[in-house]
MARZA-79294 format. One line per 10 residues: their letters; for each residue x, y, z of C-alpha. Coordinates in steps of 0.05 Angstrom, whole numbers, padded with zeros to 5 digits. Example, Ala and Ser with C-alpha at 12.3 -4.5 7.8 and 13.67 -1.06 7.14 Angstrom:
! residues 2
AS) 00246/-00090/00156 ~ 00273/-00021/00143 $
This chain:
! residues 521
XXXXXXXXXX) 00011/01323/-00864 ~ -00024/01256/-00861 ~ -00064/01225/-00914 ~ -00113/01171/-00906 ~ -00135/01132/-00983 ~ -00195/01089/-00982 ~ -00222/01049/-01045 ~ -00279/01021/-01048 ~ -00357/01020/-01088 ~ -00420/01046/-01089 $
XXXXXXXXXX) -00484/01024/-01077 ~ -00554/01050/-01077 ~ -00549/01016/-01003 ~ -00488/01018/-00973 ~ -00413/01038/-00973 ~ -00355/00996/-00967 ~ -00296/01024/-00953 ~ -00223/01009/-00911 ~ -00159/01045/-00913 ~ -00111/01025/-00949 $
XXXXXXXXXX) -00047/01059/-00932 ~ -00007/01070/-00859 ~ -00003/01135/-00841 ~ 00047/01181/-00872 ~ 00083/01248/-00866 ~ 00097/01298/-00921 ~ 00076/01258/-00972 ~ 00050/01284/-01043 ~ -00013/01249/-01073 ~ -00016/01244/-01144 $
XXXXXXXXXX) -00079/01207/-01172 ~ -00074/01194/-01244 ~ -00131/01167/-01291 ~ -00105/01112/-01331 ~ -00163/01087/-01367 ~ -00235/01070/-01369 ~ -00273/01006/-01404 ~ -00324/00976/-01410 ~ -00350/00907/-01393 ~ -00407/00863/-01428 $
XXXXXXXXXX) -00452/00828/-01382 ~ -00507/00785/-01380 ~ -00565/00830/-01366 ~ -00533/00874/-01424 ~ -00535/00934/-01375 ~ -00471/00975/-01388 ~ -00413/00973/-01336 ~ -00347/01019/-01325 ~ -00285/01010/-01302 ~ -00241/01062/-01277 $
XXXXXXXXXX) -00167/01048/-01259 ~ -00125/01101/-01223 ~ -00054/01108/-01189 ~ -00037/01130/-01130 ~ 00036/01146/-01116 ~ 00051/01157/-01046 ~ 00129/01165/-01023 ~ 00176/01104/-01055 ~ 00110/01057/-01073 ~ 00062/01058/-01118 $
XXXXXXXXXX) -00015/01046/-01103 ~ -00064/01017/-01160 ~ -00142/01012/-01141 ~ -00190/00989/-01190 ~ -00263/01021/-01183 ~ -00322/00992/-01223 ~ -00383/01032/-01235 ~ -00453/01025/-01257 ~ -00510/01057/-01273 ~ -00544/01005/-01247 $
XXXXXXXXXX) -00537/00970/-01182 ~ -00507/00902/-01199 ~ -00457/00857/-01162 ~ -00386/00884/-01182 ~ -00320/00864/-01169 ~ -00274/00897/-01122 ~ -00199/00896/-01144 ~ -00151/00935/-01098 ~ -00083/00932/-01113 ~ -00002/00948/-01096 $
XXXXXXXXXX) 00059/00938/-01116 ~ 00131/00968/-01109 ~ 00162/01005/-01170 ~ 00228/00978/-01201 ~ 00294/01010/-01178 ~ 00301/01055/-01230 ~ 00246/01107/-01199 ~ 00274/01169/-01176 ~ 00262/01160/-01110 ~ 00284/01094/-01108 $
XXXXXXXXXX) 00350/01059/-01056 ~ 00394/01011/-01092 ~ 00402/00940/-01056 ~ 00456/00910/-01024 ~ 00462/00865/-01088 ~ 00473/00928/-01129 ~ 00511/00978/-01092 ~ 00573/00907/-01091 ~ 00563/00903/-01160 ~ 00579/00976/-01168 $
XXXXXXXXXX) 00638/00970/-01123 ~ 00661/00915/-01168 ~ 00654/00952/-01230 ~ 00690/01019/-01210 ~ 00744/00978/-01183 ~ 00757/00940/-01246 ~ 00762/01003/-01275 ~ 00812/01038/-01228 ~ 00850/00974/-01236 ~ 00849/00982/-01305 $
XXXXXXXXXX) 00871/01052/-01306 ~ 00940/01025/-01259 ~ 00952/00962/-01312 ~ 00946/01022/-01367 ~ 00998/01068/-01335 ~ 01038/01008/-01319 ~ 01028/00996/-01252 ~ 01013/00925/-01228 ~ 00952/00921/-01170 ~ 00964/00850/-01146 $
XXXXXXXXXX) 00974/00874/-01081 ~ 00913/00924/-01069 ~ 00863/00873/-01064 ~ 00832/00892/-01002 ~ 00857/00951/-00995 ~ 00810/01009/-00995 ~ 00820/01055/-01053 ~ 00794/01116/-01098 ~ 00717/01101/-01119 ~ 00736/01128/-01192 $
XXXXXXXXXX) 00798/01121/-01232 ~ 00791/01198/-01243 ~ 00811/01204/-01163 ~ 00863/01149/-01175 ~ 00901/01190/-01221 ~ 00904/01247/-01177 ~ 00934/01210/-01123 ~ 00980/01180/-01183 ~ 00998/01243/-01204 ~ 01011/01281/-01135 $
XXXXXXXXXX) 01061/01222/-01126 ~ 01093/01239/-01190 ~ 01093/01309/-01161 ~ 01130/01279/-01097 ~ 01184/01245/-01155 ~ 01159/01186/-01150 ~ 01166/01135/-01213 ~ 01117/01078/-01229 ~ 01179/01035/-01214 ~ 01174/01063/-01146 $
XXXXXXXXXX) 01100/01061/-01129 ~ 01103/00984/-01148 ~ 01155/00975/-01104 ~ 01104/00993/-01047 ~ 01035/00998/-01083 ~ 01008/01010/-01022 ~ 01026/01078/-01017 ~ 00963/01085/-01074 ~ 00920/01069/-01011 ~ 00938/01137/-00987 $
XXXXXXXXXX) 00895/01201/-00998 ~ 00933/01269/-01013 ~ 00893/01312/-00968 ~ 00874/01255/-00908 ~ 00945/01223/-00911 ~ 01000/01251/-00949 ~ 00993/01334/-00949 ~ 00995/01331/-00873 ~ 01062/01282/-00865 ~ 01095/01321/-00914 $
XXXXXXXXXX) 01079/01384/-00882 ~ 01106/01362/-00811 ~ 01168/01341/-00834 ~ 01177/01405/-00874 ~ 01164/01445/-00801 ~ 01212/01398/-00773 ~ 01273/01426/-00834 ~ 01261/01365/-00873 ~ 01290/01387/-00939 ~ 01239/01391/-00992 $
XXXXXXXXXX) 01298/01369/-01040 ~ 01306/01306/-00998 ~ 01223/01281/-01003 ~ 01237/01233/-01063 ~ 01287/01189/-01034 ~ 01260/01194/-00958 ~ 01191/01163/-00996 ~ 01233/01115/-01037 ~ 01267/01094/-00978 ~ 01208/01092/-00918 $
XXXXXXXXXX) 01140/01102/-00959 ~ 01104/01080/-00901 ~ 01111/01148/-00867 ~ 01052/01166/-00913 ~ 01007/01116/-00876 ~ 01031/01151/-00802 ~ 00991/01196/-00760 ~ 01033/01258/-00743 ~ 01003/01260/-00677 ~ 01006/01185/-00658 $
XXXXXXXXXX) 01062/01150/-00693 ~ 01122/01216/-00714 ~ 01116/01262/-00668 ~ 01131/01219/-00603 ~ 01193/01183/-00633 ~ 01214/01259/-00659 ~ 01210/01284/-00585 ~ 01242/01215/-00561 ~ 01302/01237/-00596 ~ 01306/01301/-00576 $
XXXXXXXXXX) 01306/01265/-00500 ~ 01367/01232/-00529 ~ 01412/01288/-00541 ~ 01406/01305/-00607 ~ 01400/01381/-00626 ~ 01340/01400/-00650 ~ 01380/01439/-00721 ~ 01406/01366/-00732 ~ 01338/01326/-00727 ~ 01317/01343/-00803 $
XXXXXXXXXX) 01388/01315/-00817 ~ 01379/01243/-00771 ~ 01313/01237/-00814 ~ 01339/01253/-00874 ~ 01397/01201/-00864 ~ 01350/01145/-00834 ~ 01279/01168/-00851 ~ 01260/01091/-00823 ~ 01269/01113/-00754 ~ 01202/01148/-00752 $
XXXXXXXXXX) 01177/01064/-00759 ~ 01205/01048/-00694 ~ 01178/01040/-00628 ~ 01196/01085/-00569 ~ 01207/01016/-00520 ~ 01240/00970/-00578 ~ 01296/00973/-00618 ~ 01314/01044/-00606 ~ 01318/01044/-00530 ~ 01349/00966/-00514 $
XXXXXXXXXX) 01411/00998/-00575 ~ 01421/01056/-00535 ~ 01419/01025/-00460 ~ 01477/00980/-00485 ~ 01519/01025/-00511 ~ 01517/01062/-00451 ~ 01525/00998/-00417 ~ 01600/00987/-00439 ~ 01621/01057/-00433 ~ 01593/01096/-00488 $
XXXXXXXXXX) 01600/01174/-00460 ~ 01527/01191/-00441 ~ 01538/01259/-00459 ~ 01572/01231/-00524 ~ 01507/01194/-00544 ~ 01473/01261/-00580 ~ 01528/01255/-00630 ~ 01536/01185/-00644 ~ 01464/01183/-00662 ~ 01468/01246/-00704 $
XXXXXXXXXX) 01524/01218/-00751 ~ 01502/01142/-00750 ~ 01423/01148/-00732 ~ 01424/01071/-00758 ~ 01444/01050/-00689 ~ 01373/01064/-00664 ~ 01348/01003/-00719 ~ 01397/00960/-00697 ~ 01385/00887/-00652 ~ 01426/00882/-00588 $
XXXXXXXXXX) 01431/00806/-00600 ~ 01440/00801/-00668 ~ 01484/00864/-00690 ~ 01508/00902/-00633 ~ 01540/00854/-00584 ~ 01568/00800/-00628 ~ 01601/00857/-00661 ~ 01638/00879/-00589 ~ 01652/00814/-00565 ~ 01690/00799/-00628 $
XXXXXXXXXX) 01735/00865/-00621 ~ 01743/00839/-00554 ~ 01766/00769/-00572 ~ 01820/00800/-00612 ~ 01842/00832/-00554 ~ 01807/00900/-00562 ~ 01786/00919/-00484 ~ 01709/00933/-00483 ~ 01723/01007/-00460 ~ 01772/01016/-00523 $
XXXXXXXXXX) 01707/00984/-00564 ~ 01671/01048/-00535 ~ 01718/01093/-00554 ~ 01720/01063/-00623 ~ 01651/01074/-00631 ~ 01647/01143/-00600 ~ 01694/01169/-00662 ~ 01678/01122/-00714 ~ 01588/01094/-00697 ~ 01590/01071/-00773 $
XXXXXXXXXX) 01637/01011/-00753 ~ 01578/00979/-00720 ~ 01547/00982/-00799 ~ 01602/00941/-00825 ~ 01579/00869/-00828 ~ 01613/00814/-00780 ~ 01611/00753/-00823 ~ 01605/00783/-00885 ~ 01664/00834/-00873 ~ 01703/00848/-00807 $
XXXXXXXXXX) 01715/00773/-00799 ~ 01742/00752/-00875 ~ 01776/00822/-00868 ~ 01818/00803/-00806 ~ 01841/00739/-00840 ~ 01869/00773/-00901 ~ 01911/00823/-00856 ~ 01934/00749/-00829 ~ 01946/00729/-00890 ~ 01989/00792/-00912 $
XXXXXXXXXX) 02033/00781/-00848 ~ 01997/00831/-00809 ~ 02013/00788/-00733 ~ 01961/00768/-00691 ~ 01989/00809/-00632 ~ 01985/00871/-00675 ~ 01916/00863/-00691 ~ 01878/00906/-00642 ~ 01929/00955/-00658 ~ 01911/00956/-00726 $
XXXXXXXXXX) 01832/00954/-00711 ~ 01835/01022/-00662 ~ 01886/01049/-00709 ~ 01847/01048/-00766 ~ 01775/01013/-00763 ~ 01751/01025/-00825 ~ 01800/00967/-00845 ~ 01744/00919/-00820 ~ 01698/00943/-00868 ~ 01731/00955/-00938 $
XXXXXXXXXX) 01743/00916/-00993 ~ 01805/00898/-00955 ~ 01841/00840/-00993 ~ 01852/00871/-01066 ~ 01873/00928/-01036 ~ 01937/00892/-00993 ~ 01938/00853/-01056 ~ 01950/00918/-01098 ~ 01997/00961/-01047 ~ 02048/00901/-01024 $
XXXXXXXXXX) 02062/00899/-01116 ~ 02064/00979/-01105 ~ 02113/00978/-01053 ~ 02152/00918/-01085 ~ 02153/00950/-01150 ~ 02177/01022/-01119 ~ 02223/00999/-01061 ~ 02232/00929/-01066 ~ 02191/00918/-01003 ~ 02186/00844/-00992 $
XXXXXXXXXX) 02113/00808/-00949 ~ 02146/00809/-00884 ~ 02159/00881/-00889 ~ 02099/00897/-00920 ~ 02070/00861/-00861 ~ 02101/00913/-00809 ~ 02085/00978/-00849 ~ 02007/00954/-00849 ~ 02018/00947/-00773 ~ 02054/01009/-00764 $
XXXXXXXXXX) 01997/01057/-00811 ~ 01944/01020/-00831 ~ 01920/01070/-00869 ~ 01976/01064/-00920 ~ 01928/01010/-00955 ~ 01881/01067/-00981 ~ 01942/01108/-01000 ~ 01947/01114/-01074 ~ 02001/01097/-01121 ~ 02018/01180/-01134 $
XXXXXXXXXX) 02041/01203/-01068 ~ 02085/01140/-01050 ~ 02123/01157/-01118 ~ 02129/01217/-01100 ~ 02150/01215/-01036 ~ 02200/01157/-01044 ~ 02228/01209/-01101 ~ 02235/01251/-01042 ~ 02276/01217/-00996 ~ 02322/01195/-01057 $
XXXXXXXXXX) 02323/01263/-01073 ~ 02358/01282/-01002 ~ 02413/01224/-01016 ~ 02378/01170/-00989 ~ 02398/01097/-01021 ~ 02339/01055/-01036 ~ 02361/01005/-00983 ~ 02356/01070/-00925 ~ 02290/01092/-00969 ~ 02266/01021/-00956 $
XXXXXXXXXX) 02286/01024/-00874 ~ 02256/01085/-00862 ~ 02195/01068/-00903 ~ 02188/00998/-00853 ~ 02208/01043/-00793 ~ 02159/01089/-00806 ~ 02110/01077/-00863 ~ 02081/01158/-00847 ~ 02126/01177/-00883 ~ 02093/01165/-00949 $
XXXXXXXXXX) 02032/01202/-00923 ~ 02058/01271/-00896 ~ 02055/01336/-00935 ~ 02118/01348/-00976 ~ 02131/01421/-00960 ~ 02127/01393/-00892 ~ 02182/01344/-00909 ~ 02229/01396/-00927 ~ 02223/01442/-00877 ~ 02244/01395/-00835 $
XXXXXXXXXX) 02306/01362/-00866 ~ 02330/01436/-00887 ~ 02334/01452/-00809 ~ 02363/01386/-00800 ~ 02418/01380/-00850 ~ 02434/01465/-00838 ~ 02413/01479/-00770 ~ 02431/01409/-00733 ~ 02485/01379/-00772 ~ 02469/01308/-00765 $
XXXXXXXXXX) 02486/01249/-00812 ~ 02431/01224/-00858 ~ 02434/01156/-00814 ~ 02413/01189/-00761 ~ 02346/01196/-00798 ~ 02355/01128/-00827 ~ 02344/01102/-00755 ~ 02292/01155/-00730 ~ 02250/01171/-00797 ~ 02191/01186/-00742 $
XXXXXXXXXX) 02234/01254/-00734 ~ 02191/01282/-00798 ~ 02129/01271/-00761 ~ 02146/01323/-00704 ~ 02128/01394/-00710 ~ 02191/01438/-00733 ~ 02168/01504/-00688 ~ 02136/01468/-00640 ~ 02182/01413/-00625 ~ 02242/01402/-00667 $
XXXXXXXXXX) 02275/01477/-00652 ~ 02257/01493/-00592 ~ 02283/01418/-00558 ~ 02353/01423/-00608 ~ 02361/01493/-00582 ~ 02358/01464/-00500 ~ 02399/01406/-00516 ~ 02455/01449/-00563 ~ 02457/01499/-00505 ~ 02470/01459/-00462 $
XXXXXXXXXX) 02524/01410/-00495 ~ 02489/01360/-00495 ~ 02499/01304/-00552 ~ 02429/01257/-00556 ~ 02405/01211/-00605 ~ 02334/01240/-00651 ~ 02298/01192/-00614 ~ 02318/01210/-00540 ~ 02307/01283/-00553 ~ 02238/01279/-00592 $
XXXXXXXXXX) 02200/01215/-00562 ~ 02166/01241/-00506 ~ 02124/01293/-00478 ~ 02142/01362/-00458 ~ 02140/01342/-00383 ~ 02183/01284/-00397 ~ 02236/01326/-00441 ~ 02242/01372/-00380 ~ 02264/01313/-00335 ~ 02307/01290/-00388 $
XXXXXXXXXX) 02342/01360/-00385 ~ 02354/01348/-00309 ~ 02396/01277/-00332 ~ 02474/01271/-00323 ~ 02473/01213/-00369 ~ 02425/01187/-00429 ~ 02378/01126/-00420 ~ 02391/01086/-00478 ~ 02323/01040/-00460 ~ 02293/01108/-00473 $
XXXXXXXXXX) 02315/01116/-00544 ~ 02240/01075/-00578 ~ 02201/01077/-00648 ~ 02143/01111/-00620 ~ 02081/01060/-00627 ~ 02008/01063/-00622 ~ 01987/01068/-00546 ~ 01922/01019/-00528 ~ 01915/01060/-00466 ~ 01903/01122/-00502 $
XXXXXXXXXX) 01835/01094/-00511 ~ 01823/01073/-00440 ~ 01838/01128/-00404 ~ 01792/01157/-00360 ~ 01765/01225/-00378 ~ 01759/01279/-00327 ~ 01690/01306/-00350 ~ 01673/01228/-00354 ~ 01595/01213/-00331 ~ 01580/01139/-00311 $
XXXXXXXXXX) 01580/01093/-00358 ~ 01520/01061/-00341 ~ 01457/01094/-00344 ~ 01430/01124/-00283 ~ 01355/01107/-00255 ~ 01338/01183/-00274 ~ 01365/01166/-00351 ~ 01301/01110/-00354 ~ 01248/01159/-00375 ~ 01290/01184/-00436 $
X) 01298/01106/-00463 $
């Protein structure tokens, strides 16, 4: 619909007219009568004046039209202005809709100060328009087990919306077997997941781990253990970590399981964490391959830190008389030795053993060489044990031998222990210092070993020492059976064999990755 307006007056003469508004479209014409005067003049002849407004779309139209009953010279007034802002049809300005912004933000702010959180940090950040929307995100996070101590440890996470942000993470990682349990300390520990786009950012580094080995029942558990992963960058961190440790041996086929029982590998720096940590096993005489090895059995090692652990912990086992040859035995022996609270503990088991069997450092020195482990043993079973041995008409001094000779001894099951000196003392006949000088002969398996070799050797009249008949393998005792005479050179402590770990595996794949491995890294 288009609507023309002309204003303009009479004349017995003529007509003077023009238009006065542009041509418009659906527009509704309302033409009100404000008021009508009158005017003295000189002739005395009576004028009127008749105001009226038109309102056409957002603006307002005034036109003044003067009429006489006689024809005089008039004035023409025509004129148009815009209504305030506060019509119904009016747009706010630029000016206004900032100060609005300002205002509602003040008060969402003032709703966080009021339920203690502090919004120093959301400046910028876009947020809720109302504090009413606010406290539903608030609230859903509370939901999620959040506390306010939480959210302002990364207020961000207010800069999330439930249904655009936080709904859809939390129901991907549910699909995935993410414990529902486990959502308020994966959120306390990686918040940021709430910002990630399932398609873009998780479910590529999901999928990159599945390339890596890891079973798909045990991904919910790698992201519940290190929900930060899902941060990381498919050519970063994650893939330089891995290419090393395949680099110096790590099993490929190995790799699925390393990184499902320490996932924190894949956050960890080649340069900073991961090599200094080898090359120091190596410098105490660890071979790289043994390193590997190490860390196929025990990946948490390469948590423990190397200045502010595995190094002050390898001079307190110097300092206890541990000897620097016997260190890598110690290491591959035990490695979580690296990474304890290492020194009170020698501190507390060398008065143990003093106070229970007189053991003196240098001694103590050779039973933390020969088990390692006997650092973490508690004061209980070496009482009880050492009650043991007494028990069987052992002197303290023999207690004490057999202790240094072999420290397992304080460690093995007790029912175990008397098995085996029952068959000994009534089935072999021996002397007491017989087990005084081979105390390793409670660490063999009765049915297994201990009969079966006593019953060859008896049979055949043969008179041995424990240690010639028990230290060595099956395929050795059978040559030893073929002997006229006993090798005396023969007759060892057994020890803790390096080579054990270097020894190469018949199901073995290369150590270094192949060209075909590339695309999973």
């Amino acid at each position: 619909m288009t609507i023309v307006s002309y204003a303009g007056i009479t004349r017995p003469s003529f007509l003077l007219a023009h238009p006065e508004l542009p041509v418009l479209v659906y527009c509704k014409l309302q033409l009100n009568t404000l008021s009508t005067f009158r005017i003295p003049s000189n002739d005395m002849k009576r004028t009127e004046v008749t105001r009226f407004r038109c309102y056409v779309a957002e603006r307002t139209f005034e036109s003044t039209s003067v009429g006489s009953s006689l024809s005089n010279t008039g004035d023409v007034r025509l004129g148009r202005k815009q209504r305030s802002s506060s019509s119904l049809y009016s747009r706010p300005s630029l000016l206004e809709i900032k100060n609005d912004k300002i205002t509602n933000r003040a008060k969402v702010y003032e709703f966080l100060r009021g339920i203690g959180i502090v919004p120093d940090e959301l400046d910028g950040l876009e947020l809720p328009v109302t504090a009413e929307v606010m406290r539903e995100r608030v609230d859903f996070l509370h939901k999620l087990g959040l506390t306010i101590e939480d959210i302002n440890n990364y207020p961000l996470v207010l800069g999330c919306s439930v249904k655009k942000n936080m709904i859809p993470v939390l129901d991907y990682l549910g699909k995935l077997g993410v414990r529902k349990s486990t959502f308020t300390e994966f959120l306390r520990r990686y918040p940021q997941v709430l910002h990630a786009s399932v398609v873009v950012d998780l479910d590529p580094v999901v999928k990159y781990l599945q390339g890596m080995d890891i079973k798909p029942n045990d991904i919910p558990r790698v992201l519940e253990r290190y929900p930060e992963v899902l941060g990381f960058k498919l050519e970063g961190t994650m893939s330089t970590s891995v290419a090393y440790l395949v680099g110096i041996g790590l099993a490929r086929r190995e790799l699925g399981g390393v990184l499902t029982r320490y996932p924190e590998i894949l956050g960890m720096r080649v340069g900073r964490v991961i090599k200094p940590f080898v090359e120091y096993l190596e410098s105490l005489g660890i071979p790289r391959l043994a390193v590997a090895r190490l860390i196929e059995k025990r990946p948490h090692i390469l948590g423990f830190g190397l200045e502010e652990q595995v190094k002050p912990n390898v001079g307190s086992l110097l300092e206890f008389n541990v000897r620097q040859s016997a260190l890598p035995s110690v290491v591959a022996q035990y490695p979580e030795i690296i990474g304890i609270e290492l020194k009170e503990k020698l501190l507390g088991q060398q008065c143990v053993l003093h106070s229970v069997i007189d053991l003196g450092p240098e001694d103590f020195g050779r039973v933390v060489e020969k088990m390692p482990q006997v650092v973490s043993l508690s004061r209980t079973p070496i009482v009880k044990h050492v009650d043991f041995l007494k028990d069987c008409g052992f002197s303290l001094q023999q207690v004490r031998a057999m202790v240094v000779g072999c420290p397992h001894l304080l460690a093995l099951n007790l029912d175990i222990l008397k098995r085996s000196f029952d068959y000994f003392q009534v089935e072999m006949e021996r002397p007491l210092d017989d087990l005084v000088s081979f105390p390793a002969f409670f660490t063999f398996g009765l049915e297994s070993t201990i009969k079966p070799r006593h019953k060859r050797v008896a049979k055949k009249g043969m008179k041995c020492s424990l240690s010639w008949l028990l230290n060595c393998s099956d395929e050795k005792f059978e040559q030893r059976m073929e002997y006229d005479t006993i090798d005396m050179e023969e007759m060892e402590m057994p020890s803790f064999d390096m080579n054990t770990l270097t020894e190469p595996r018949s199901d073995d794949s290369a150590s270094g990755y192949d060209d075909s491995d590339d695309e999973h890294i």
